[in-house]
N, C-alpha and C positions, 0 to 999 in steps of 0.2 A: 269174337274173342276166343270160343272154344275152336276154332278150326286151326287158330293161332298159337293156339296153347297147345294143342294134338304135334302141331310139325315141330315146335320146339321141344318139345317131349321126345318125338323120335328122333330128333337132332342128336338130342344128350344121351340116347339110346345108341347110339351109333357112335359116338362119341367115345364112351363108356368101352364100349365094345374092344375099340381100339386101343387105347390107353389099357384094357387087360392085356390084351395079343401084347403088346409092346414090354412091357413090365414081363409078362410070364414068361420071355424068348431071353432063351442065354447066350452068352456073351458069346461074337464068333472070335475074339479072337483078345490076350491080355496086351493092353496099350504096353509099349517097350519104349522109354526114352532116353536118352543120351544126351550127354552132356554137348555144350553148343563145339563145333571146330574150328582150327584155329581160320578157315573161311568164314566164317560169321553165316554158315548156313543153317538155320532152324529147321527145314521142311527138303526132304529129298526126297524125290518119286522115279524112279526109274525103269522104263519100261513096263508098267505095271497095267494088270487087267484084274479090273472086278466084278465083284456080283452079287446082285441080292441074291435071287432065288433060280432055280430055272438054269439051263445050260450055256445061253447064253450069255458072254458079260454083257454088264451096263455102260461099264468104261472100258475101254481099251489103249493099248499104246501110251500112255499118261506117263510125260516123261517134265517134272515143276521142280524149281530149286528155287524156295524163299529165304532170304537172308536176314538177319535180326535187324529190326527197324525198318525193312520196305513196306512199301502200301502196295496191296498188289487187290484188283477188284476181282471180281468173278463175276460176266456179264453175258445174257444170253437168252434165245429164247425160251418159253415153258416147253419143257420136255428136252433139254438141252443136257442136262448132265450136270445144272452147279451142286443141287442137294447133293447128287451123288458122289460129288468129288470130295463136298466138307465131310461126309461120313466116310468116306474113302480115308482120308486123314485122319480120323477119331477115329479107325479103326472100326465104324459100323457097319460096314458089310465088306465082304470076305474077299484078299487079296487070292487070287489066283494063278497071279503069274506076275515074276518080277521082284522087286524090293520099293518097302517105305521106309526110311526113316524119320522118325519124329524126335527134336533136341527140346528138353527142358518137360514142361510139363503142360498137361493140358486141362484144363477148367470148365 
């Protein structure tokens, strides 16, 4: 039981850790929305590269156009680029080359 209680402990420890790093990092950048066009396009990505940290982007070349009302999936394997693309769109880590646009609002 105690050697079980010790890892869970530094689980939450680590846990904790993150969840501050996370919380105490400012915003890279303020969400900009626009109204939907008369395309039905909500999500515009064009030519666009980003980046968490570090010189190299994560994403590059990311060129997506979702329209209101499509289903569109994000499939891939680990270490592929989905997280990075939905924080790409929320605007969580830093466009470095290129254009997003985002229509309406985001939650």
């Amino acid at each position: 039981m105690l050697p079980m209680a010790v890892r869970s402990f530094a689980g939450a420890l680590t846990a904790f850790g993150r969840l501050n790093i996370f919380l105490l990092t400012e915003e890279v950048e303020d969400m900009v929305t626009s109204a939907i066009g008369s395309d039905g396009v909500m999500i515009d990505i064009t030519n666009a590269d980003f980046i968490w940290d570090g010189t190299e982007p994560t994403l590059q070349g990311i060129n997506l156009k979702l329209k209101k009302g499509q289903t569109t999936a994000i499939v891939g394997d680990v270490g592929s680029g989905k997280s990075s693309l939905l924080a790409a769109i929320l605007r969580q880590i830093k466009l470095v080359k290129g254009d997003i646009k985002v229509c309406g609002s985001v939650s």
